[in-house]
N, C-alpha and C positions, 0 to 999 in steps of 0.2 A: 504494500500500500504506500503510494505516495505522502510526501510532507503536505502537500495541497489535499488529498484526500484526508489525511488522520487531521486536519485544522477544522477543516468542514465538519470534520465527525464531532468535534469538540465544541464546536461552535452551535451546532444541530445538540447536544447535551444542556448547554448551557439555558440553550432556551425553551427545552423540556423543565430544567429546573425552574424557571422561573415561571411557567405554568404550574407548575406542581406548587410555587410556594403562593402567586396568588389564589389557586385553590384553596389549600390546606390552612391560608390564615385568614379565612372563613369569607373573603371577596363573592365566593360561586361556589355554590354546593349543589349535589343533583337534586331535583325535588325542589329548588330555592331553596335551601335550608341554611339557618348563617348556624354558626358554633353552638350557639346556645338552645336553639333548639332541635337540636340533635339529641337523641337517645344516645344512653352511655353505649348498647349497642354497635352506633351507627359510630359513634364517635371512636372505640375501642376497634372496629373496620381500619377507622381512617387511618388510626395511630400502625394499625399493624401495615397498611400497605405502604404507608411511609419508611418503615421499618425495612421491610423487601426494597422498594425502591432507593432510599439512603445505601443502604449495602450495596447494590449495584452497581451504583454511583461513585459510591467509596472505590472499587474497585479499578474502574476506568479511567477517576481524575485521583490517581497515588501519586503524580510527579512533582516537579515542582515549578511548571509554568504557570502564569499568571490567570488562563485559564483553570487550572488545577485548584489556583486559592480561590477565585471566584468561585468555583463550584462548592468547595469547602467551606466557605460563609455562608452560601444561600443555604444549605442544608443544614446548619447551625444552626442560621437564623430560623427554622422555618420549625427545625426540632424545638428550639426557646417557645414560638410561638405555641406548640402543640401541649407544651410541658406547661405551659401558664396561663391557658385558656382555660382550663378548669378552676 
């Protein structure tokens, strides 16, 4: 795979994350649902797919380019958000 391929690929992650963190910090929820009325249920879902998706994530941005820290913020940030919504 190219350098121009694997940037694209980084690039195309990044802004998966940032979908996934205006999701998850309660912007858009399926059903219109914001955080708060969400069943523990629905909410314990969110926290576990986040979980699967962070690890994934973790996996592909290990380096140490700038894209890598980016990605490592947003899912920090997005875990804080999950972790103190309750």
């Amino acid at each position: 795979m190219g350098i121009l391929e694997k940037e694209i690929k980084k690039v195309f992650a990044v802004v998966v994350l940032v979908i996934v963190s205006v999701t998850v910090s309660g912007c858009v929820y399926a059903d219109n649902k914001s955080w708060g009325d969400m069943t523990y249920e629905e909410k314990q879902e969110v926290k576990q797919e986040y979980a699967e998706i962070k690890e994934e994530l973790e996996e592909e941005f290990s380096g140490d380019s700038i894209e890598d820290g980016l990605a490592s913020y947003i899912l920090d940030a997005v875990g804080a958000v999950i972790e103190n919504a309750d």
